[in-house]
C-alpha positions in Angstrom: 264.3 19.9 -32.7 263.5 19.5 -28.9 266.8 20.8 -28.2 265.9 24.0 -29.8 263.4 24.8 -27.2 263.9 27.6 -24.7 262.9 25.3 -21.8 262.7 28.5 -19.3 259.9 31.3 -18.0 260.0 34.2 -20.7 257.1 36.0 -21.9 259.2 37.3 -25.1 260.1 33.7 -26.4 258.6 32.5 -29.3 259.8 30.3 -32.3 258.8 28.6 -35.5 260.7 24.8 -34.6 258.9 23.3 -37.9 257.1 24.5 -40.8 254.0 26.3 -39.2 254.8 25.0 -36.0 255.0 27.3 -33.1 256.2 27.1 -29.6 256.2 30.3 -26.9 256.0 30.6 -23.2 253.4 33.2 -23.0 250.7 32.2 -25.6 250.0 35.7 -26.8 252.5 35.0 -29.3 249.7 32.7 -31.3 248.4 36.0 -32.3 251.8 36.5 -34.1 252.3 33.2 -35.7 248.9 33.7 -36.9 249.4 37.2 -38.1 252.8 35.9 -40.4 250.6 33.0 -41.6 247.9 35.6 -43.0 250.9 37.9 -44.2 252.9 35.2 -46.2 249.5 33.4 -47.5 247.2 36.5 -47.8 244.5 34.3 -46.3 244.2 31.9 -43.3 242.2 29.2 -42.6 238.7 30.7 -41.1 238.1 28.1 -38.4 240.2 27.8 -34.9 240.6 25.0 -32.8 241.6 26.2 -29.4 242.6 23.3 -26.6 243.5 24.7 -23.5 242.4 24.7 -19.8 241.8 28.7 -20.3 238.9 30.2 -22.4 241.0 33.2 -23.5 238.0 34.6 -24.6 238.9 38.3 -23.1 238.9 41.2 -25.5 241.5 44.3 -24.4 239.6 46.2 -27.2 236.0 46.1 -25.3 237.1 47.1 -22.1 235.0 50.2 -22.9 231.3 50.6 -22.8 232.3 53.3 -25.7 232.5 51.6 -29.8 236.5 52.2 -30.3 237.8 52.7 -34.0 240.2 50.2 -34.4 241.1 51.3 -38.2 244.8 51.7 -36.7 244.5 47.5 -35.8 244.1 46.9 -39.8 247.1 49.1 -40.6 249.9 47.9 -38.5 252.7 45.6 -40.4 254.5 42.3 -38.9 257.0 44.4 -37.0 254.5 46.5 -35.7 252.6 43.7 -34.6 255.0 42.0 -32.5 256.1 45.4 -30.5 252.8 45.4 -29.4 252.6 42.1 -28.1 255.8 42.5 -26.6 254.3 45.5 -24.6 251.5 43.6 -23.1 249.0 45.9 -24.5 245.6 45.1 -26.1 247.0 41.4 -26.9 247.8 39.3 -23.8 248.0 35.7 -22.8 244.1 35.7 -22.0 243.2 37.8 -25.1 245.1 37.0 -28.0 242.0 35.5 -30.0 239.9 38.4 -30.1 242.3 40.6 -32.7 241.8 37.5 -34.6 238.2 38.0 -34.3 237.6 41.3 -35.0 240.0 41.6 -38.2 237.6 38.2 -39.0 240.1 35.7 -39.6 238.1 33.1 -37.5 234.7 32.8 -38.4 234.4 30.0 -36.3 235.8 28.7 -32.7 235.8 25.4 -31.4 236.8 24.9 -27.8 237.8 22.2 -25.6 238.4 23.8 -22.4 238.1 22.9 -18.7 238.3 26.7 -17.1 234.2 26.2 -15.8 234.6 28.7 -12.9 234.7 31.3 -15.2 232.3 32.5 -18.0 232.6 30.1 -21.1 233.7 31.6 -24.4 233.6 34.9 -25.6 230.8 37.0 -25.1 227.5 37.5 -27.4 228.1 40.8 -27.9 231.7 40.3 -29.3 230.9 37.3 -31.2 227.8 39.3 -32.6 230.2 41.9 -34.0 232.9 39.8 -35.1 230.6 37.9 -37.1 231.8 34.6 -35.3 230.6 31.5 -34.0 231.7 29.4 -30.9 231.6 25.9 -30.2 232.0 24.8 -26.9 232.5 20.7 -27.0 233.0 18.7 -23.7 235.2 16.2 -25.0 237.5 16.1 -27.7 236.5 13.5 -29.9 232.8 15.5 -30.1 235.1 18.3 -31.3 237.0 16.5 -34.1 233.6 14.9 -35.3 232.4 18.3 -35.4 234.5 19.5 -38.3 234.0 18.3 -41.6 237.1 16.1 -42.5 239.7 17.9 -45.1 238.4 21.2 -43.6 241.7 23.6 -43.2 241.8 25.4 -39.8 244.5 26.9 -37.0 245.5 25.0 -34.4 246.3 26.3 -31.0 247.1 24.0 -27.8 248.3 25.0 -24.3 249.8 22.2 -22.5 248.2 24.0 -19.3 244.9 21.8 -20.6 246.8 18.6 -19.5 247.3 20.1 -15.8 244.4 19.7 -13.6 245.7 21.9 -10.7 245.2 25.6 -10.5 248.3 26.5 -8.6 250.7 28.5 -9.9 254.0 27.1 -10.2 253.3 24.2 -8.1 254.0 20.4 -8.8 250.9 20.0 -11.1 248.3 17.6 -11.3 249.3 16.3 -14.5 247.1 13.6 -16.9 248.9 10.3 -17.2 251.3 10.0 -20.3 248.8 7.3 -21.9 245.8 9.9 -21.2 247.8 12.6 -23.0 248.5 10.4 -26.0 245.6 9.4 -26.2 244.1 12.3 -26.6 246.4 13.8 -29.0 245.9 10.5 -31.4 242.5 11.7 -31.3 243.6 15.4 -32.8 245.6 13.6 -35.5 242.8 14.6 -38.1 242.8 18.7 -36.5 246.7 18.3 -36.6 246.6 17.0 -40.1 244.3 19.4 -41.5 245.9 22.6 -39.4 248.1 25.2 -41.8 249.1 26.8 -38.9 250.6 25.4 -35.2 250.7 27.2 -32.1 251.6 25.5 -28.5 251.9 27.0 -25.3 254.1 26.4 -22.4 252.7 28.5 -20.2 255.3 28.3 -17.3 253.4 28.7 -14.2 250.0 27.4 -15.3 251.6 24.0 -16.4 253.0 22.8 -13.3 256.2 23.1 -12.0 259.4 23.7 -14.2 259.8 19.7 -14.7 256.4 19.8 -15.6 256.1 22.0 -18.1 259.1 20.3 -19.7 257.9 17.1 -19.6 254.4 18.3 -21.3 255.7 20.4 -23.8 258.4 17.8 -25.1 255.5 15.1 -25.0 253.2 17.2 -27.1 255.6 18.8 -29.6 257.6 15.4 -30.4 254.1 13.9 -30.6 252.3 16.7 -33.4 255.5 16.6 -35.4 255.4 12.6 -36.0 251.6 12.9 -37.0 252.6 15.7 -39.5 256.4 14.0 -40.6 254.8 10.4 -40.7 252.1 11.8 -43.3 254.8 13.8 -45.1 256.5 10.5 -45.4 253.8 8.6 -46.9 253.4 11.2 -49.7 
């Protein structure tokens, strides 16, 4: 399956590897896999797990202090949908929750995130209208203990969270492999319980080009045993 895997900057790539399993560069393509899940399902689990050193909690449809109708959000089809992400409009790597949000798929958002120079989560006002909730948890086993075990959500990693450096496209600062597993183990409940996969690459963000290939082939190969060795105890 690994081999599969576009291992190369491109903010169009994006593919379903595994049932409900998601990989992409840029990770405004979540929005997408999300979107097809709600489509083929007519529903979607309400809560969202979102692991990353970025928030993402920007909204492209409150950029104005006037209230925009947004009817024309509700309206457009799967096609329709992914021309607009591929045009970098309203939906971008930073703001690809809030859609989500606003047509209230997530009710609820937990976050384990490490982005503190900037303002954490979404913003009252957005959340207030959404009718959401956010969760902010420092660590990630307060985050798993948090959810109520069996509980469906959405799962949505960036392997970004496992670089500590902020410079783009330099040799990262990466966790050590036994960190990394380690904390994965720890999402195998999330992972178990998650109808829906999406993981980011985020070339740039992630280290180094050897980085981000050594990340995202540690963390995809790792998710799909936890889901195939449960399948195979069924």
């Amino acid at each position: 399956m690994l081999d599969k895997v576009s291992f190369k900057k491109n903010s169009l790539y994006f593919e379903e590897l595994y049932p409900n399993i998601w990989i992409m560069d840029n990770h405004k393509w979540a929005y997408y896999a999300w979107e097809k899940y709600f489509h083929e399902n007519k529903s979607i689990p309400n809560a969202l797990v979102h692991l990353d050193f970025h928030w993402d909690a920007v909204s492209d449809f409150h950029q104005s202090d006037e209230k925009q109708d947004l009817s024309w959000l509700f309206k457009l089809n799967l096609e329709e949908i992914e021309k607009l992400i591929a045009k970098n409009t309203y939906i971008k790597l930073d703001s690809f929750i809030a859609p989500a949000l606003i047509k209230k798929y997530f009710n609820k958002i937990h976050f384990n995130c490490f982005q503190y120079d900037e303002e954490i989560g979404f913003y009252h006002t957005i959340l207030e209208e959404c009718q959401a909730s956010q969760f902010v948890h420092k660590h990630i086993n307060d985050l798993v203990s948090a959810i109520q075990p069996n509980i469906p959500i959405v799962f949505d990693l960036d392997v970004d969270i496992f670089n500590r450096s902020d410079q783009m496209y330099d040799k990262g600062d990466l966790w050590s492999e036994a960190d990394i597993r380690s904390y994965l183990k720890s999402c195998t409940p999330l992972i178990l319980n998650a109808k829906v996969i999406t993981i980011a690459m985020s070339y740039g963000y992630s280290g180094d080009s050897d980085d981000t290939r050594y990340l995202t082939e540690l963390v995809l190969s790792s998710i799909v045993d936890i889901k195939q060795e449960k399948k195979n105890q069924l």
